[in-house]
N, C-alpha and C positions, 0 to 999 in steps of 0.2 A: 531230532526234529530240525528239517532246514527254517532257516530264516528267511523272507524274501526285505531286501533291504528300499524302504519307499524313497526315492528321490524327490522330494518337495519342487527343488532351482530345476530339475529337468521335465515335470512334470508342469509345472507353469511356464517354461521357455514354451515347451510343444504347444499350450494353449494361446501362448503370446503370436504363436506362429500362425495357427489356424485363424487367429482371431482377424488379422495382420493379410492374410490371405482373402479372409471372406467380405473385410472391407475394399481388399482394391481389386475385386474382382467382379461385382454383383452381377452384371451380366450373365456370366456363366453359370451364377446357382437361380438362374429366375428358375420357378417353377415350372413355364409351360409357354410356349409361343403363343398361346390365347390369350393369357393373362395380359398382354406387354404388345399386343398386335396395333397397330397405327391405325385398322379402319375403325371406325366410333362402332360400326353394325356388330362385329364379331364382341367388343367389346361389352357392350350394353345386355349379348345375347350372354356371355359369360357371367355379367352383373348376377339378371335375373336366372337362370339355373344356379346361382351359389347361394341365392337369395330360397329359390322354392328349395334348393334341398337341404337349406339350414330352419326353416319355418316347417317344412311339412313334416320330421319326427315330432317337433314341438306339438302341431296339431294334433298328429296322431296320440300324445302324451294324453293331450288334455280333454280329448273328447273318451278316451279310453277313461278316464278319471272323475269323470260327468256322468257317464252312465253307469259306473260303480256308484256313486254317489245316489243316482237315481234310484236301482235297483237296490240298495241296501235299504233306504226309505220306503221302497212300496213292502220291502219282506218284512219290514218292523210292522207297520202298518196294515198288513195282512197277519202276521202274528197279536196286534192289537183286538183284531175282531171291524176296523173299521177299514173302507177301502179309500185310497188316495184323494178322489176327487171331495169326497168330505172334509179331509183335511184342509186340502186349498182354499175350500168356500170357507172354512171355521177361519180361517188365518186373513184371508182379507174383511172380513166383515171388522176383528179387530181393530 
């Protein structure tokens, strides 16, 4: 069986390098000309699309997780023999 022998000093020099590189360059790794554009309008419009498509799975998470919630309540509740609206009136009157 061969060996592969791991270099530790040449395997942190390489990263010392990249490291070294990604500091005095940043320019060149921006993301996107949108990101980094000088007019405020493209900018703002960037904002909010990063904004609606980081909230709108979220949304999607939680109303999918509400109406599981709902629907589990009326099937108990229908398996009880009573229907929903009875429950809510019994629960406020409390």
């Amino acid at each position: 069986m061969r060996y592969v022998r791991f270099d530790l000093a040449r395997w942190l020099g390489a990263l010392g390098a990249a490291g070294l590189l990604i500091a005095l360059l940043p320019d060149v790794a921006a993301a996107c000309p949108v990101c980094f554009d000088a007019r405020d309008e493209n900018r703002q419009a960037f904002i909010a699309t990063t904004a609606f498509m980081s909230l709108l799975p979220l949304g999607m998470v939680a109303g999918a997780g509400l109406w599981i919630r709902k629907r589990s309540r009326a099937l108990d509740e229908q398996a009880e023999g009573r229907p929903a609206a009875e429950r809510d009136i019994e629960e406020h009157e409390v």
